[in-house]
C-alpha positions in Angstrom: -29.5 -35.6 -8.9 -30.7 -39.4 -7.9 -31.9 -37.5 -4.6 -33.9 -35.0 -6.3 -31.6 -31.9 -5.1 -30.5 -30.6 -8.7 -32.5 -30.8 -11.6 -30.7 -32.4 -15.0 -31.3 -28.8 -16.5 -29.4 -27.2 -13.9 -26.5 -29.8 -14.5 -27.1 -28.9 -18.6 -26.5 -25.5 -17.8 -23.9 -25.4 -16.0 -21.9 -28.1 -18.7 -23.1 -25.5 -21.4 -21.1 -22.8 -20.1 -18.1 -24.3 -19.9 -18.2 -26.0 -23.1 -19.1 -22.6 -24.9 -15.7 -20.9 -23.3 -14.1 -23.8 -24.5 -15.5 -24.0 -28.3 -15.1 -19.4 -28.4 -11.2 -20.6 -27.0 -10.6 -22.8 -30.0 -10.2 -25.7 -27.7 -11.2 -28.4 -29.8 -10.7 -27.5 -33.1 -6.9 -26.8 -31.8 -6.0 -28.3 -28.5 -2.4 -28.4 -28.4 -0.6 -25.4 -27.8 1.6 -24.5 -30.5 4.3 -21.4 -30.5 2.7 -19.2 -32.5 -0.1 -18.9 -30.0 2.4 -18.5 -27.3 2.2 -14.8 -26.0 5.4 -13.1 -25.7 6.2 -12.2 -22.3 8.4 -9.6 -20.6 7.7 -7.6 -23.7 8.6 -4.0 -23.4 5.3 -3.1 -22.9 4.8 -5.1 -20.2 8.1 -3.9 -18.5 6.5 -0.4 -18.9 3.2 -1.7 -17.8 4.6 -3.4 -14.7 7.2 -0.2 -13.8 4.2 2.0 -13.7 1.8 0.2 -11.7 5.1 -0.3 -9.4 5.4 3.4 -9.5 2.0 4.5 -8.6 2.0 1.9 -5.5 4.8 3.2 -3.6 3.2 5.8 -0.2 5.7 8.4 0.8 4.6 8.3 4.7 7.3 11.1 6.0 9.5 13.1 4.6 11.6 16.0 6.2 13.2 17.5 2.8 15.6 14.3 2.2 13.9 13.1 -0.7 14.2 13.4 -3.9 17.9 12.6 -3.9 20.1 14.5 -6.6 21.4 11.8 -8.7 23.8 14.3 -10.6 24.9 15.0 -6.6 28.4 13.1 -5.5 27.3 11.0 -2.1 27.3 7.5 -0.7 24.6 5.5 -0.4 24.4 2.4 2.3 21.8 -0.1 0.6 21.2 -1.8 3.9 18.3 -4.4 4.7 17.2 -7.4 4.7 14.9 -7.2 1.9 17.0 -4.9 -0.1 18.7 -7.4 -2.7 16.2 -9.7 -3.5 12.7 -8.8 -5.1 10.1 -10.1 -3.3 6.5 -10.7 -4.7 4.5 -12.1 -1.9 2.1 -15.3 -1.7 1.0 -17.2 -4.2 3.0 -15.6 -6.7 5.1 -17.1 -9.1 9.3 -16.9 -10.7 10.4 -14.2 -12.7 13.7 -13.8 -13.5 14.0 -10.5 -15.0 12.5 -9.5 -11.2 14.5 -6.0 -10.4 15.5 -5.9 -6.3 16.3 -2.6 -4.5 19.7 -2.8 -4.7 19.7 -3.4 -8.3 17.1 -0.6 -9.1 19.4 1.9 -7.4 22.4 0.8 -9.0 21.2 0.9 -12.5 19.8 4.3 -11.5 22.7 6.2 -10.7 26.2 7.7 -12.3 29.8 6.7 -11.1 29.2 10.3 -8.9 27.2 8.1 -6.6 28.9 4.9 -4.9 26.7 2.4 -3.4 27.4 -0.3 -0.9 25.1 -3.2 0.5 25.3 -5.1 3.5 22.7 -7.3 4.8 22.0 -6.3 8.6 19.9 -9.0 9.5 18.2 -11.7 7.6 14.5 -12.0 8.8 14.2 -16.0 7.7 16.9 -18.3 6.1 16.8 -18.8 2.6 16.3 -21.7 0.7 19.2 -23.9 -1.0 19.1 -21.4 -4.1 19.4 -18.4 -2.0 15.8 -17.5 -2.4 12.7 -16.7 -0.1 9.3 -18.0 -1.6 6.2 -18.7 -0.3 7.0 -21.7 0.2 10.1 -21.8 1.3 10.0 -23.3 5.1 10.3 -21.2 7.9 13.9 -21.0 9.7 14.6 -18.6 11.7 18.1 -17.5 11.5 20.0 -17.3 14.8 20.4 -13.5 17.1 24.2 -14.0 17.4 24.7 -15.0 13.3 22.7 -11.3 13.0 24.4 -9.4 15.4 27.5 -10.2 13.0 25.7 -9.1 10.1 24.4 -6.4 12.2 28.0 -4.7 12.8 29.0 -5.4 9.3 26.3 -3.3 8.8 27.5 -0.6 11.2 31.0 -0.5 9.5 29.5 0.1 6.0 26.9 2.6 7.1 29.4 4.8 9.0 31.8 5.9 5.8 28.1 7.0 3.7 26.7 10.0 3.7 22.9 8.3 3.9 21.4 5.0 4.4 18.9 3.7 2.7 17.1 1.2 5.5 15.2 -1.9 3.5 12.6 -3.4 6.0 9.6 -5.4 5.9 8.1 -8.8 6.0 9.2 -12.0 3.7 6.4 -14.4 2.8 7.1 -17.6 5.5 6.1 -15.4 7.7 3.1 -13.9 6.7 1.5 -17.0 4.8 -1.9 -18.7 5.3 -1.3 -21.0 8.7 -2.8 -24.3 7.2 0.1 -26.4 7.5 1.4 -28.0 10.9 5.1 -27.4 10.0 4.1 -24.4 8.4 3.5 -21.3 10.5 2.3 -18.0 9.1 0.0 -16.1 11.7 1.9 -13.8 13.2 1.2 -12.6 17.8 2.2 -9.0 16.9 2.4 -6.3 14.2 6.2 -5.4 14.5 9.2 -6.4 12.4 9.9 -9.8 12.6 12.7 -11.0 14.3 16.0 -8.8 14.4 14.8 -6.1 12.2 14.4 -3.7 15.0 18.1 -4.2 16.5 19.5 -2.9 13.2 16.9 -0.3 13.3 18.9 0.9 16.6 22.3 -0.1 15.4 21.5 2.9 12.0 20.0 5.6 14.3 22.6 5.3 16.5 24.8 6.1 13.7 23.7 9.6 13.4 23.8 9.6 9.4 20.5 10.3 7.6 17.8 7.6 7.4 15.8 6.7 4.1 13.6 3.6 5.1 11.9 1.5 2.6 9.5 -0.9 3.7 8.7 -4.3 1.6 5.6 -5.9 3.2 2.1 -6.9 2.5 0.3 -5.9 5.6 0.3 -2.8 8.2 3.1 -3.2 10.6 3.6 -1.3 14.1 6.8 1.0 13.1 6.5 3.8 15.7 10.2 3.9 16.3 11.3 3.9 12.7 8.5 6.6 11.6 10.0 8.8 14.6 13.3 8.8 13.4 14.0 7.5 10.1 14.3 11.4 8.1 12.1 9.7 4.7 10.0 6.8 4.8 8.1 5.0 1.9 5.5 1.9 1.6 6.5 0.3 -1.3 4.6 -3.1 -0.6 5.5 -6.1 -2.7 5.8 -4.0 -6.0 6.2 -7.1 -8.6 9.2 -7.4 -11.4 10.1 -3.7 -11.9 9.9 -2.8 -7.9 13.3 -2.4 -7.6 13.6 0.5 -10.8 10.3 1.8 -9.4 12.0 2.1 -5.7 14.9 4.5 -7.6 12.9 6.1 -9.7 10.9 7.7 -6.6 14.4 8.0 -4.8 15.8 10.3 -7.1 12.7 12.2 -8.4 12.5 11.0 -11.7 9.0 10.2 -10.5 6.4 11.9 -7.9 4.9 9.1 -5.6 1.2 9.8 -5.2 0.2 6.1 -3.6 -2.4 6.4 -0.7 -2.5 3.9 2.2 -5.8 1.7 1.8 -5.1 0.6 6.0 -3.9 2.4 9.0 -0.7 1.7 11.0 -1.1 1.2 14.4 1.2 2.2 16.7 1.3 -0.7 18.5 -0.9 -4.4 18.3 -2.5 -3.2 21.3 -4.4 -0.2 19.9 -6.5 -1.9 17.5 -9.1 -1.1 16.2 -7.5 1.9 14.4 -9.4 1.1 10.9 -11.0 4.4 9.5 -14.5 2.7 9.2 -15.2 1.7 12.6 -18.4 2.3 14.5 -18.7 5.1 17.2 -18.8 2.4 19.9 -15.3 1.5 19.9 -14.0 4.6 21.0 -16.3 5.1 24.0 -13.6 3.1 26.6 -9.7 3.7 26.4 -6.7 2.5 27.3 -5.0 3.4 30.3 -2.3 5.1 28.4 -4.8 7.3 26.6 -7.0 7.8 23.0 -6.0 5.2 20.3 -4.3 7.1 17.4 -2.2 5.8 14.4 1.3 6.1 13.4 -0.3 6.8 9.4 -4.0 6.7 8.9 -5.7 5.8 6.4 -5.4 7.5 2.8 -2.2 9.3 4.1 0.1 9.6 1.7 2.5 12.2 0.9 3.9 14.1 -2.5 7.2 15.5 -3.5 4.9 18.9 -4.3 2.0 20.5 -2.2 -1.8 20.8 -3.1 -4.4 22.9 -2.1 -8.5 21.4 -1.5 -11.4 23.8 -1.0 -14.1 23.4 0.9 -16.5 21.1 -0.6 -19.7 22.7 -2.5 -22.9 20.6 -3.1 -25.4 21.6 -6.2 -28.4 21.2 -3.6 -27.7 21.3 0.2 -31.2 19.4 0.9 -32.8 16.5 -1.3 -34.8 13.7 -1.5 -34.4 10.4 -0.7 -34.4 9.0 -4.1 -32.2 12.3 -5.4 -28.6 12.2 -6.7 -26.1 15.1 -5.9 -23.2 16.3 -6.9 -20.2 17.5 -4.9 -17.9 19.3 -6.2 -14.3 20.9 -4.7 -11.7 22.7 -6.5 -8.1 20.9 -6.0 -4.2 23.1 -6.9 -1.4 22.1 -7.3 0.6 24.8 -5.4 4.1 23.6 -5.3 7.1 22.9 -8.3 6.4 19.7 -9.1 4.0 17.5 -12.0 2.5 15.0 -9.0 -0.8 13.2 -8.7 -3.2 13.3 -5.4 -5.9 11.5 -4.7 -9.2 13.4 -3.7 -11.2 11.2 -1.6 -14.8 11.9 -0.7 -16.4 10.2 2.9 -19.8 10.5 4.4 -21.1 10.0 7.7 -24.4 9.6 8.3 -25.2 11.8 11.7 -28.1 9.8 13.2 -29.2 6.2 12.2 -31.6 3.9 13.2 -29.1 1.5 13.7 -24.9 2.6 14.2 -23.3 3.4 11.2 -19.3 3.7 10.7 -17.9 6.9 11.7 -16.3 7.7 8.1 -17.6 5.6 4.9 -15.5 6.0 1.9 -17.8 6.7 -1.1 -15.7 7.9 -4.3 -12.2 8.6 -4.8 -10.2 10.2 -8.1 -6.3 10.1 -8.7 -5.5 13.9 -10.2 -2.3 14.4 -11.9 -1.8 18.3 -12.3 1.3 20.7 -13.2 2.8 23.1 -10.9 0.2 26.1 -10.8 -2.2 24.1 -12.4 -5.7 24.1 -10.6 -9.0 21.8 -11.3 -12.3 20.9 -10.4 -13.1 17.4 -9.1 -16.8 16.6 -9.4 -18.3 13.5 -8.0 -22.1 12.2 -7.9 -23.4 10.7 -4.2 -26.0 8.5 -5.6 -28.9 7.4 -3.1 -27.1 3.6 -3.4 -23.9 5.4 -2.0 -26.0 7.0 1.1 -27.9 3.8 1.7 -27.5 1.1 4.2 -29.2 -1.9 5.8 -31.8 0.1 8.1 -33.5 -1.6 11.1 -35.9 -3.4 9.8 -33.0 -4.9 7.5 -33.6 -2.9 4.3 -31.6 -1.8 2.2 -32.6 2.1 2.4 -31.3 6.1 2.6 -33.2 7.4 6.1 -33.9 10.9 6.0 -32.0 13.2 8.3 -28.5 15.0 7.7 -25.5 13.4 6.4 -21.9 15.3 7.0 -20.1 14.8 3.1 -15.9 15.4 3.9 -13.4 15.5 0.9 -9.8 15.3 1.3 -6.5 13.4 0.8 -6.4 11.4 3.7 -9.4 11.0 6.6 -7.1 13.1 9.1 -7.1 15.9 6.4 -10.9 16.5 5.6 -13.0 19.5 4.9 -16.7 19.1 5.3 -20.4 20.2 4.4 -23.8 19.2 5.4 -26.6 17.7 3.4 -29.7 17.1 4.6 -32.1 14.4 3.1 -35.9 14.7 3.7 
């Protein structure tokens, strides 16, 4: 202000704003926090609340038939994992202790029909002195011969189930911010940490099925396990009632209808495999051939099947300043109440300057019955064909435009529109 940079009106302002939040909040007619304003927490409806949104996170990325599991069926289940006892939240997240783990999800799910053992197989970090992994919990590694032990403990307890049920992912020491000296958190490659993928040999070489669960934050390079596990789910870091939502999709209480929102390379090598990249990067490959992904983005699979048509447009040509409407007709063909997610991309054919190959523009989550068939409508707007042109404004250039709708960008049905 002495300089002359900010203006005392600006500095007014800006106090005014705060001050008004803090006289609507009560602040100073009341500024000590008594109980009666405390909120209640953990409240049944937030249980619900937080077991839903759990739920509706979790991807089913391959399935060959293996899930849902019959929980009225007798069978053993091997909880094995490093990630499968202790629910994990991610960074800059804080306590709960009515936080629901795999293990403990699964238990409470089932009848005295099913038994359930757990054994660790490997521990990606060491816990801290309360047996915990936070974010900011120090990084030590544990060491290859303390996990091979754990690893054929593992073994022993797998071999007398009748499935496993493979919990894998990251923690978060090892996929924090790196701003610390003693603190690592960037990470040279995209595969499971540590000895994750020697227990992923040790259970295939079993020969008993394979349900793998992944617990992570991030895309990971799982080639190997996506080959062979027989079910695999991204569950991510799915918050208090992860562990109930984990069983519920298990057993088929509920249908998982989660999308990925990344793609998973096969290897750290391969990038770029995001959906939105520009023509250019696919002009030179790798000696060992075309980039492709493990799961692309959107990919995401259902307990039921659907059927998408062809997508229709109310006017194949308009203006530049027009609105349209695409519309596509989506059934739910299989024996299952499940949800998919209709996503609508456009790519703009020839630009004056490169556009991305595939630009998501709108996408609706559709719960339907079995037999039960709608119509998903969605309006392209100019803003949603526009970009930043040559001359650096912010514009929709005539020419034709190919509109795709689908459930995932490797499963897209297309029409042209052309904009004069």
């Amino acid at each position: 202000m002495r300089s002359e940079r900010i203006s005392i009106s600006a500095i007014d302002a800006a106090v005014a704003r705060i001050l008004s939040l803090k006289f609507e909040a009560g602040l100073f007619e009341h500024p000590y926090i008594t109980a009666a304003n405390v909120r209640a927490v953990s409240a049944p409806a937030h249980v619900a609340l937080a077991r839903e949104a759990a739920q509706k996170s979790i991807v089913l990325l391959k399935n060959d038939g293996s899930l849902p599991l019959n929980p009225a069926s007798s069978m053993k289940l091997a909880v094995i994992g490093p990630n499968a006892t202790e629910a994990l939240f991610g960074g800059y997240s804080g306590v709960n202790a009515n936080a629901v783990g795999v293990l403990a999800g699964i238990r409470a799910a089932v009848g005295s029909n099913v038994q359930v053992e757990h054994a660790d197989g490997v521990w990606i970090t060491e816990p801290d002195p309360n047996g915990e992994h936070t974010w900011g919990t120090p990084l030590r590694r544990p060491s290859t011969a303390d996990n091979a032990v754990r690893i054929a403990e593992a073994v022993v307890v797998a071999k007398r189930s009748d499935m496993i049920v493979l919990v894998l992912g990251d923690r978060p020491e090892i996929t924090r911010e790196a701003v610390q000296f003693g603190d690592p958190g960037d990470r040279s490659t995209l595969s499971l940490f540590g000895d994750q993928d020697a227990l992923v040999e040790a259970m295939i070489a079993i020969g008993k099925p394979i349900v793998a669960l992944l617990i992570n934050g991030r895309a990971l390079a799982i080639e190997r396990l996506a080959e062979q596990a027989n079910a695999l789910l991204e569950c991510w870091y799915l918050g208090q009632e992860g562990g109930n939502a984990v069983a519920d999709v298990l057993f088929g209480k509920v249908n998982p209808g989660g999308k990925l929102t990344v793609s998973f390379p096969r290897s750290v090598g391969e990038l770029p495999v995001y959906y939105d990249r520009h023509p250019s990067t696919d002009l030179n490959q790798y000696v060992e051939g075309k980039r492709t992904t493990v799961f692309s983005f959107g990919h995401g699979l259902s307990y039921t099947k659907f059927r998408i048509s062809t997508p229709r447009l109310t006017r194949a040509t308009i203006a530049q300043t027009d609105s349209v409407d695409v519309e596509v007709d989506v059934t739910n063909i299989g024996t299952r109440v499940g949800d998919e997610v209709i996503q609508l991309y456009i790519r703009d054919d020839v630009s004056s300057v490169p556009r991305p190959i595939l630009e998501l523009r709108a996408f609706e989550r559709v719960p339907m019955m079995p037999g039960q068939s709608r119509t998903v409508r969605f309006r392209l707007t100019p803003d949603m064909l526009a970009f930043w042109d040559v001359d650096m404004k912010w514009s929709v250039e005539p020419g034709s435009f190919t509109i795709s709708v689908g459930n995932s960008v490797e499963e897209l049905k297309t029409v042209k529109l052309m904009v004069i």
